[in-house]
FIGUMAR-229182 format. One record per residue (C-alpha): residue number from 1; residue in one letter; x negated, y negated, z. Coordinates in pm, 1 decimal, padded with zeros to 6 digits. Layout:
% residues N
ATOM num residuo        X        Y        Z
ATOM NUM       a        X        Y        Z
...
This chain:
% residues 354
ATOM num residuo        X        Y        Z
ATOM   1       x  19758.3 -17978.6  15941.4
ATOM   2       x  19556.7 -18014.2  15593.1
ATOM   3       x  19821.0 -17904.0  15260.6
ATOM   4       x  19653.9 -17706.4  15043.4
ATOM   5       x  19674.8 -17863.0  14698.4
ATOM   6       x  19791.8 -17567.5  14446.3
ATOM   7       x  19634.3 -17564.4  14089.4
ATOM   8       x  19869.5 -17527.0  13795.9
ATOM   9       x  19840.9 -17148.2  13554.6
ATOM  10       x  19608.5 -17236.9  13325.2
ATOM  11       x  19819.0 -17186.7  12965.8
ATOM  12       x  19654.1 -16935.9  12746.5
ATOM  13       x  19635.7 -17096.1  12392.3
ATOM  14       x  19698.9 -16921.3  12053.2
ATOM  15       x  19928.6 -16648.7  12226.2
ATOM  16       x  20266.3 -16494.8  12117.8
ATOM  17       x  20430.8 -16377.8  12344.5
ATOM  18       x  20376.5 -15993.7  12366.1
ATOM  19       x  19998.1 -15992.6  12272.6
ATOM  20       x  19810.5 -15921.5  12593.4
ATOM  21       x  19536.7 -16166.6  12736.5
ATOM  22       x  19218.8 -16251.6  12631.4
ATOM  23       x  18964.4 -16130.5  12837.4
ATOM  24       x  18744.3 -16377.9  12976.1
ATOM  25       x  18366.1 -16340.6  12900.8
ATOM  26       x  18082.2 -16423.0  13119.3
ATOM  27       x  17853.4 -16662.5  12952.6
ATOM  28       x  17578.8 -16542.3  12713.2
ATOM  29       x  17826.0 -16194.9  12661.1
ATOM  30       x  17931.3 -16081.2  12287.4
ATOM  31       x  18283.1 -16196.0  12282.4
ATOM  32       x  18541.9 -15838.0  12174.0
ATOM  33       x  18791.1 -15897.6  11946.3
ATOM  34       x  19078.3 -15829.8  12113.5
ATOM  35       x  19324.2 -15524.1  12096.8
ATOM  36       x  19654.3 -15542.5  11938.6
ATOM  37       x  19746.4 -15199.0  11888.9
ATOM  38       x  20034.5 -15032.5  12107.9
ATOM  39       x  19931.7 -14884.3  12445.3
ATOM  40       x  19988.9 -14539.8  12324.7
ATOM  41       x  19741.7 -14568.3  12011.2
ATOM  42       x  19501.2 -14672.2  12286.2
ATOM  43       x  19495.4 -14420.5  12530.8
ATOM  44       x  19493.8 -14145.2  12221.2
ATOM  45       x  19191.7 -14368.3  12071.2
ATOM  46       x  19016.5 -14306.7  12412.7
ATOM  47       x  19103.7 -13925.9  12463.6
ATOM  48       x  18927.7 -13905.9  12147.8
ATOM  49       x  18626.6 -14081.8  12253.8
ATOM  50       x  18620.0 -13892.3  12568.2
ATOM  51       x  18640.6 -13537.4  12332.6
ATOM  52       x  18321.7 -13375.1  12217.3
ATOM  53       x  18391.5 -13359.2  11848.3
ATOM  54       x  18501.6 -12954.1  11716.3
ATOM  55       x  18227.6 -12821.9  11563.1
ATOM  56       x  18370.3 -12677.9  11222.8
ATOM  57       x  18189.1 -12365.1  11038.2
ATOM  58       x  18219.0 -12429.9  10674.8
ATOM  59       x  18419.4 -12200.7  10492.1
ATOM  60       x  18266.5 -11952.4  10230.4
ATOM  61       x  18222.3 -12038.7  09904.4
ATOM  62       x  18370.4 -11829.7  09673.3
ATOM  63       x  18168.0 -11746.6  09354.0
ATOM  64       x  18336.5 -11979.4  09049.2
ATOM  65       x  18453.7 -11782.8  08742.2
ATOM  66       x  18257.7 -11812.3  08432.5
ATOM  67       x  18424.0 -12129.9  08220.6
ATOM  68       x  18624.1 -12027.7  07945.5
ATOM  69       x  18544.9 -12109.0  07626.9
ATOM  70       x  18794.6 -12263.3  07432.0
ATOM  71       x  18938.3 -12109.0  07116.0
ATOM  72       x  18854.3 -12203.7  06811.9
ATOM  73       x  19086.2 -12494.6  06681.3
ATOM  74       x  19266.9 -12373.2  06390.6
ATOM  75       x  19258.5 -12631.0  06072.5
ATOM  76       x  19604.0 -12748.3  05974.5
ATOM  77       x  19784.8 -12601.1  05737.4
ATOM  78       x  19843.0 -12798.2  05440.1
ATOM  79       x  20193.7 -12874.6  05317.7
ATOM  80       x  20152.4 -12728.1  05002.4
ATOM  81       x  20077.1 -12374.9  05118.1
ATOM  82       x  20348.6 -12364.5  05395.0
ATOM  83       x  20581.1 -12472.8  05100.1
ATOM  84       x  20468.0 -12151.5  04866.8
ATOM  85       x  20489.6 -11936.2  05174.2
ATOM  86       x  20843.5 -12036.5  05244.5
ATOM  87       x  20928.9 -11977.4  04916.5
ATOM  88       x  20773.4 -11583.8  04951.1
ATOM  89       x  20924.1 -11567.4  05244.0
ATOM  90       x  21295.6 -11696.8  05098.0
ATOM  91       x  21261.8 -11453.9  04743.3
ATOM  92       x  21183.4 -11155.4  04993.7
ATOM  93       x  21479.1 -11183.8  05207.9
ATOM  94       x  21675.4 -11217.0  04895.7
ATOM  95       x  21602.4 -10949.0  04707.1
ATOM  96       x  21630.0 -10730.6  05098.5
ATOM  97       x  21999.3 -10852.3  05062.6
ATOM  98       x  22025.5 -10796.5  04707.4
ATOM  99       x  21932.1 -10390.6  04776.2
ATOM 100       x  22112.4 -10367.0  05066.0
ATOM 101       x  22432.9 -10504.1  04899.0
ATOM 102       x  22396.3 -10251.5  04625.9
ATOM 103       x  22330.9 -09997.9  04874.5
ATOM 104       x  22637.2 -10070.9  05029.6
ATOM 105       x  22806.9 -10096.9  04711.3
ATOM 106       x  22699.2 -09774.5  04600.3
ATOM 107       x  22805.0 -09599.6  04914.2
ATOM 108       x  23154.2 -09740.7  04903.1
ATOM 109       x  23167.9 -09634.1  04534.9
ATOM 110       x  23068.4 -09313.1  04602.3
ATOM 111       x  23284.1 -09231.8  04909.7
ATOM 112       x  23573.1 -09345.8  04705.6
ATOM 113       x  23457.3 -09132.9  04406.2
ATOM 114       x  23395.6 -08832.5  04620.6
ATOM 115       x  23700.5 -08850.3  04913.9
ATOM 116       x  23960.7 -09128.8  04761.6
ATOM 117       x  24144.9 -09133.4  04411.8
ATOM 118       x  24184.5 -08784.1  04373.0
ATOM 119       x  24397.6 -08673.3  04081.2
ATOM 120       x  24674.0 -08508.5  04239.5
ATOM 121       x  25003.2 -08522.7  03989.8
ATOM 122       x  24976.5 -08552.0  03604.1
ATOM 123       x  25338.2 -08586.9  03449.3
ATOM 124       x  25453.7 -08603.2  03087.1
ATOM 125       x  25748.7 -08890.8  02997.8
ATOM 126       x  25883.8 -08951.8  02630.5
ATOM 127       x  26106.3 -08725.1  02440.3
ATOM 128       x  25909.3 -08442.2  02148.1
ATOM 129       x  25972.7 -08162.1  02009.0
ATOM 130       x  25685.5 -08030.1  02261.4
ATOM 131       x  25707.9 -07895.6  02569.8
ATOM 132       x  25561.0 -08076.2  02874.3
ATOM 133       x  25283.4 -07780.6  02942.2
ATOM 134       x  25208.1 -07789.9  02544.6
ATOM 135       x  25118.8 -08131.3  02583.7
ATOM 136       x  24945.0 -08137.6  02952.9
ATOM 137       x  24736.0 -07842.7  02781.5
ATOM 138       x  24627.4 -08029.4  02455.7
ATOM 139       x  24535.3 -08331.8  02668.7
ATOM 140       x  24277.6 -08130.1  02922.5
ATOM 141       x  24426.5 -08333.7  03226.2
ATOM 142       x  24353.7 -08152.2  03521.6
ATOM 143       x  24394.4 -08206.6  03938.7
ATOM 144       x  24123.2 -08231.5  04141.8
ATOM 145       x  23921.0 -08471.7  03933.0
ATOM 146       x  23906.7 -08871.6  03999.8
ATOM 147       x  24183.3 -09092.2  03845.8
ATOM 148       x  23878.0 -09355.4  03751.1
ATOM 149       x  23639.6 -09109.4  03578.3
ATOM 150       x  23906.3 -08973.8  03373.6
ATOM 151       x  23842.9 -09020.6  03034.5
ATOM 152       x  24193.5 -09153.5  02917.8
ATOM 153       x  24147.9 -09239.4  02574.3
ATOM 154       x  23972.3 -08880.3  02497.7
ATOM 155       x  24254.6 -08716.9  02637.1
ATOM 156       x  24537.2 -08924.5  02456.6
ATOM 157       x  24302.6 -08867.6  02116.7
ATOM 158       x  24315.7 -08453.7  02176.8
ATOM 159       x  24708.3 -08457.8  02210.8
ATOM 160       x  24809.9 -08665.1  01903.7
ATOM 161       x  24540.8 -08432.1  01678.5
ATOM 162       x  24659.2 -08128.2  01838.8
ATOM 163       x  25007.7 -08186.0  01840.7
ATOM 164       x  25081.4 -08353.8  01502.2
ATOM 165       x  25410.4 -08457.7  01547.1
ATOM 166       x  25332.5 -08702.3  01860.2
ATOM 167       x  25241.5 -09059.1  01698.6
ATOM 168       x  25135.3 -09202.7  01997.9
ATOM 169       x  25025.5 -09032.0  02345.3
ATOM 170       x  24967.7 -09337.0  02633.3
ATOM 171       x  24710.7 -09209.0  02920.8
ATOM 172       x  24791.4 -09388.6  03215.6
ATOM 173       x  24644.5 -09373.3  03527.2
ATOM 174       x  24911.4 -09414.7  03846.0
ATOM 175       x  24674.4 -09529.6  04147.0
ATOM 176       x  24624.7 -09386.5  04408.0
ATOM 177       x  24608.5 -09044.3  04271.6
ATOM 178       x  24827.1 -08974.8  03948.2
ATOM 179       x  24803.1 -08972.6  03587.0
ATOM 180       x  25090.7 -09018.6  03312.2
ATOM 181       x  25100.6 -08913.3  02959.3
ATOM 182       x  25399.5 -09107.6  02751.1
ATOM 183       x  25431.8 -08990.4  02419.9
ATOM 184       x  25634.5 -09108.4  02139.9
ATOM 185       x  25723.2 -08889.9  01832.3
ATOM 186       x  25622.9 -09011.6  01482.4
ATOM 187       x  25904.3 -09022.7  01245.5
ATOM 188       x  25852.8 -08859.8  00862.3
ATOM 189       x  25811.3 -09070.8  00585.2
ATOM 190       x  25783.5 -08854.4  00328.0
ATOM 191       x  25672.2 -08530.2  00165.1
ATOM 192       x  25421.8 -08505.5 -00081.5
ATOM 193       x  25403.6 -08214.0 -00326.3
ATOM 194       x  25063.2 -08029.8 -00357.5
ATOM 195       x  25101.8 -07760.4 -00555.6
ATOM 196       x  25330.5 -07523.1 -00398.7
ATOM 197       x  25330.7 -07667.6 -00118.6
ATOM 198       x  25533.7 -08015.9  00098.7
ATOM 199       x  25288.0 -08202.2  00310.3
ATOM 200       x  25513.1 -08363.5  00539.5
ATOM 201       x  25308.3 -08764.3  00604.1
ATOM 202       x  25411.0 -08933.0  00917.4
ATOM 203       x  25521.2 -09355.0  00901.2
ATOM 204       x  25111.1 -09400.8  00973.6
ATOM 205       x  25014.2 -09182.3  00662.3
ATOM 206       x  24937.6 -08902.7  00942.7
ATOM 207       x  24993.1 -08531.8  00795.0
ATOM 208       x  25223.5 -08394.9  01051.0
ATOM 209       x  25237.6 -08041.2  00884.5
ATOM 210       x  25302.8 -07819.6  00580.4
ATOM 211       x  25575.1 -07669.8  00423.0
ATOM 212       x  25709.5 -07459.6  00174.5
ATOM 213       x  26052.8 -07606.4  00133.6
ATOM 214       x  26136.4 -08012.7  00135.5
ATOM 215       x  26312.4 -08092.4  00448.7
ATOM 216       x  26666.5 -08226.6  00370.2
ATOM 217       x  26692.4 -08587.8  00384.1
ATOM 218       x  26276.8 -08646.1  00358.6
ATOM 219       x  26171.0 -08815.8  00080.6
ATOM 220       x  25966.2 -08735.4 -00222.9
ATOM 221       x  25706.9 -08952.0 -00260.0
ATOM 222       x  25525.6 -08901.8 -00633.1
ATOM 223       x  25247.3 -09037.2 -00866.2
ATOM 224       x  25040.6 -08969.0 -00591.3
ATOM 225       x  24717.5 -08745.8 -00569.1
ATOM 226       x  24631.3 -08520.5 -00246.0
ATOM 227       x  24230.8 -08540.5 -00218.1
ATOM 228       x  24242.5 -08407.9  00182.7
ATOM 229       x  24523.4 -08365.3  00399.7
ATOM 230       x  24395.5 -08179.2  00676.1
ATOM 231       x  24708.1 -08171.5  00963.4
ATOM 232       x  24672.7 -08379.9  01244.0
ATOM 233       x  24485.1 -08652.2  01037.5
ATOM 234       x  24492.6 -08906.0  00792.7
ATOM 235       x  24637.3 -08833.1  00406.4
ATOM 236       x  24339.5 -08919.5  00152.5
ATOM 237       x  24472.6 -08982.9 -00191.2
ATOM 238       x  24246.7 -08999.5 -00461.4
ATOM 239       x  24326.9 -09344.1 -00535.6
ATOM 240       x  24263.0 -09589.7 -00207.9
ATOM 241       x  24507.2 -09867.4 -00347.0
ATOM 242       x  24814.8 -09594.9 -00364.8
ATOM 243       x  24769.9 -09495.7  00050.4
ATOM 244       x  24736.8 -09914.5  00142.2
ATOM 245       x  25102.2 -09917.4 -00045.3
ATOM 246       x  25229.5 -09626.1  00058.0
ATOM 247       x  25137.3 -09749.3  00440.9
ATOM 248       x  25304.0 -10130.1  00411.8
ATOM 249       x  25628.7 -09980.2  00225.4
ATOM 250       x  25680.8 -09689.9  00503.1
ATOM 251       x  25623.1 -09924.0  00770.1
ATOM 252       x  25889.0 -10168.0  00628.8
ATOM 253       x  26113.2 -09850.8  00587.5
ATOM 254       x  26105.4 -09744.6  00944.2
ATOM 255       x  26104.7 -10134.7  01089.7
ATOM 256       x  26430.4 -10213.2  00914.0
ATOM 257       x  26579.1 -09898.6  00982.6
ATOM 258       x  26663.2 -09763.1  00595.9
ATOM 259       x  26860.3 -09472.8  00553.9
ATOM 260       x  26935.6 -09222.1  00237.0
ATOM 261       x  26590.8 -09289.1  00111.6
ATOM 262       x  26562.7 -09015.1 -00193.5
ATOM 263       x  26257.5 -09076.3 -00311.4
ATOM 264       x  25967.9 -09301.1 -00326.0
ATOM 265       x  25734.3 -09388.6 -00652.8
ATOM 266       x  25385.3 -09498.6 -00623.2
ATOM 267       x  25284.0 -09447.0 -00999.8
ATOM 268       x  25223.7 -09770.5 -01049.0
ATOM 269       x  25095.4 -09937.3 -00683.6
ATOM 270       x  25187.5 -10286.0 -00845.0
ATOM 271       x  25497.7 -10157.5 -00892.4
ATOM 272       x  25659.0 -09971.5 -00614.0
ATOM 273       x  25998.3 -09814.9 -00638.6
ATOM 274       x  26233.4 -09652.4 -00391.7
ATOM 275       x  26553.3 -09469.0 -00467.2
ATOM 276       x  26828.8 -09505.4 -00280.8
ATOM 277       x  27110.9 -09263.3 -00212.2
ATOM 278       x  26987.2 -09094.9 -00542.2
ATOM 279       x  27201.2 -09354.5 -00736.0
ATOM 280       x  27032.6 -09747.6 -00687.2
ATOM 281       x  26626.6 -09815.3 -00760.8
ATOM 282       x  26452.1 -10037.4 -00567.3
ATOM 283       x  26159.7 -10264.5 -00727.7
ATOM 284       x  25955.5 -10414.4 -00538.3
ATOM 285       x  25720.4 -10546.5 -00794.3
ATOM 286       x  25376.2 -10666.1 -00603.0
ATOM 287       x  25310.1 -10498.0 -00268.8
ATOM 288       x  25392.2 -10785.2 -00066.3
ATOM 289       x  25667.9 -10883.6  00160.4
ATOM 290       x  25856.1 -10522.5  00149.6
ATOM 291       x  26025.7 -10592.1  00480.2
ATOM 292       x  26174.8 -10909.5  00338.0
ATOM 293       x  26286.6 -10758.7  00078.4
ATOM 294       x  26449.7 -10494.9  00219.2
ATOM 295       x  26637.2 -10703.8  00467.2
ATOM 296       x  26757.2 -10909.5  00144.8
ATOM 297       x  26892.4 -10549.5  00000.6
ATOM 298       x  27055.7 -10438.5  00292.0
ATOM 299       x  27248.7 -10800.3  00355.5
ATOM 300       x  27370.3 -10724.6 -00037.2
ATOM 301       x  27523.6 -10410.0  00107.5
ATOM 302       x  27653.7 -10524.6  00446.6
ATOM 303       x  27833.8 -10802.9  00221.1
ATOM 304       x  27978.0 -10583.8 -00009.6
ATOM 305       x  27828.4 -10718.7 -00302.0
ATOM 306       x  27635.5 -10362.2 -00402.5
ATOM 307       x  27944.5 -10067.4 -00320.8
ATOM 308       x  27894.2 -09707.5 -00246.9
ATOM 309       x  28011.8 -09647.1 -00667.9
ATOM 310       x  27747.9 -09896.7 -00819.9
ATOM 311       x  27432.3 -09717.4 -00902.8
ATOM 312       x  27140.3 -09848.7 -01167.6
ATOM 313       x  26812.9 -10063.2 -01076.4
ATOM 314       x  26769.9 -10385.4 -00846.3
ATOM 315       x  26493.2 -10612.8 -00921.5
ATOM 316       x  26384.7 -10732.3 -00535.3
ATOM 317       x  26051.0 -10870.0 -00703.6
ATOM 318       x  26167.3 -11224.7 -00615.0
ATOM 319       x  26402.1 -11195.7 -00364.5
ATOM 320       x  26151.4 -11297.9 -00061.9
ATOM 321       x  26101.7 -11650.1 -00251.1
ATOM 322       x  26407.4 -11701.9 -00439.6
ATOM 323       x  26679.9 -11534.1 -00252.9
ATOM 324       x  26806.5 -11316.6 -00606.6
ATOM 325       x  26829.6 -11015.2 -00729.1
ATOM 326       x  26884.3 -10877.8 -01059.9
ATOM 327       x  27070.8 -10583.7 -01092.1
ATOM 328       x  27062.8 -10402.4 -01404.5
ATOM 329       x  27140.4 -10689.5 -01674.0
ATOM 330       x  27323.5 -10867.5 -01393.1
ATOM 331       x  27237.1 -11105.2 -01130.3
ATOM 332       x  27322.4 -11049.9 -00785.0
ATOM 333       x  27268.4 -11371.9 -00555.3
ATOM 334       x  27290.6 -11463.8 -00264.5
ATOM 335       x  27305.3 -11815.4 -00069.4
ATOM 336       x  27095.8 -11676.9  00235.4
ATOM 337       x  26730.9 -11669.8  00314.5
ATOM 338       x  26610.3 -11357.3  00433.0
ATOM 339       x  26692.6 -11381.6  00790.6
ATOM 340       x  26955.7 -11161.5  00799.1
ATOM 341       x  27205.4 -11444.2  00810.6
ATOM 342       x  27530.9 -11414.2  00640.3
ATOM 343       x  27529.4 -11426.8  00244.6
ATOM 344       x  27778.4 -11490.5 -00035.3
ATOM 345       x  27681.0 -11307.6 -00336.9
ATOM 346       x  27862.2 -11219.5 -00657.4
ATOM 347       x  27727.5 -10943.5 -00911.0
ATOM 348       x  27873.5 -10958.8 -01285.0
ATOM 349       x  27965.0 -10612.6 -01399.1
ATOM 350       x  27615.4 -10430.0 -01570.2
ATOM 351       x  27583.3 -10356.5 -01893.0
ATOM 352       x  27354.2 -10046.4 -01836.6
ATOM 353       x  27286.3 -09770.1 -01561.5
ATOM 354       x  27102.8 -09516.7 -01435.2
């Protein structure tokens, strides 16, 4: 029996494993590059081929809109005008806060002119001879009105001219809807003879009224002339130098608190006398320092060294400086300043008197 002889595979060269075979060509045949997509991409590849491509009907064309033109570029501004227009811009929105704070303002001032600070109560403190209504009629106070419109120094100027006797009358106002009138009495300094008639001059040279008769215990004040004395005002004399005297030595009178004042003599204004107690003058000498010297003649008298029995004429011309006195022919001195302090002083008997 003949053995067949078997022929080895013939290898393929230049295959991975996984690529399919090369396909054999006949001789003088194109050689295809092979094939190494996946099976499936294949057989779609082929469906395709065996498809008639879908004829496709082209789609209307729609009509384009005109092109718009583009707007005009605008130029820069330059920094110099944007600067100037901020600034407008900045005043204007000022000044619109400027009126609408005074418009606010005014509406807050006017509500509370209008609705708030009514004057409800006006009272009367201090002790006169007047009566409260006397004085709450001379001033023109009245409710109703506004406690910041009032007119206080008007009204306090209408009571002391209509009521003579009131030195001082103090308009206050009492928020949030009173007023107060305080008045203080002015005290009489003296009475002045004008022909048949006393005008009675208050402690500011105010002419408080007029009389017939002297008051007892005001003084007489002489060598004076009347030129007006219209009540409720100031005393003119006819001599300007005798009312600036008469004004300082009153003043000292009522600050120290002097009593038993008789009478005063202006005559000679650089030479002012007061009597005391109808029985002791005072002399002053210049118009300076009459509260000093006062103070020096009432220590005299606290210290016993001028008694209820001595009467004649006390020099006080250098008392403020030199702390003496000269009484009559006599010196009266003392070892204390004008303070008020306590004084020694010794007076030798006089050799004259009143």
């Amino acid at each position: 029996m003949e053995k067949k002889r078997r022929t080895p595979p013939q290898q393929t060269r230049g295959r991975s494993r996984g690529q399919p075979p090369q396909r054999r060509t006949a001789p003088g045949q194109p050689t295809r590059p092979a094939d190494h997509r996946l099976p499936a991409q294949q057989n779609s590849d082929a469906r395709s081929r065996q498809r008639p491509p879908a004829q496709r009907t082209p789609a209307p064309s729609r009509p384009r809109p005109p092109a718009k033109e583009p707007p005009p570029r605008r130029r820069r501004r330059s920094s110099v005008g944007a600067a100037e227009r901020r600034k407008r811009h900045r005043r204007r929105m000022k000044l619109f806060y400027l009126i609408l704070f005074l418009l606010v303002i005014g509406t807050a001032l006017t509500f509370a002119f209008t609705v708030l600070f009514r004057v409800e109560t006006v009272e009367v403190r201090g002790e006169s001879r007047y009566s409260a209504e006397e004085i709450l009629k001379a001033s023109g106070l009245q409710t109703g009105g506004n406690v910041f419109l009032t007119d206080t120094a008007a009204a306090s100027d209408a009571v002391e001219k209509a009521l003579p006797y009131i030195g001082v009358a103090d308009v206050r106002r009492i928020l949030p809807s009173g007023l107060e009138i305080i008045v203080e009495e002015e005290a009489v300094a003296g009475a002045v003879l004008d022909d048949t008639q006393y005008i009675l001059v208050g402690v500011s040279g105010k002419v408080l009224d007029r009389v017939t008769e002297k008051p007892e215990g005001c003084p007489l004040i002489k060598g004076v002339a009347v030129r007006e004395a219209p009540i409720g005002s100031q005393i003119v004399y006819e001599e300007g130098e005798s009312r600036e005297v008469f004004d300082k030595l009153s003043q000292a009178i009522a600050a120290v608190n002097l009593d038993k004042v008789t009478e005063i003599d202006l005559e000679d204004s650089y030479d002012a006398k007061v009597l005391y107690d109808g029985r002791i003058w005072l002399e002053f000498g210049p118009p300076t320092a009459f509260e000093e010297k006062l103070r020096f003649f009432l220590e005299l008298l606290k210290e016993g060294n001028l008694t209820e029995s001595d009467s004649g004429t006390l020099d006080l011309s250098l008392a403020a400086s030199t702390d003496h006195a000269y009484f009559s022919t006599g010196i009266a001195s003392s070892a204390v300043s004008t303070d008020a302090s306590s004084a020694a002083a010794s007076t030798p008997e006089s050799s004259s008197g009143l």
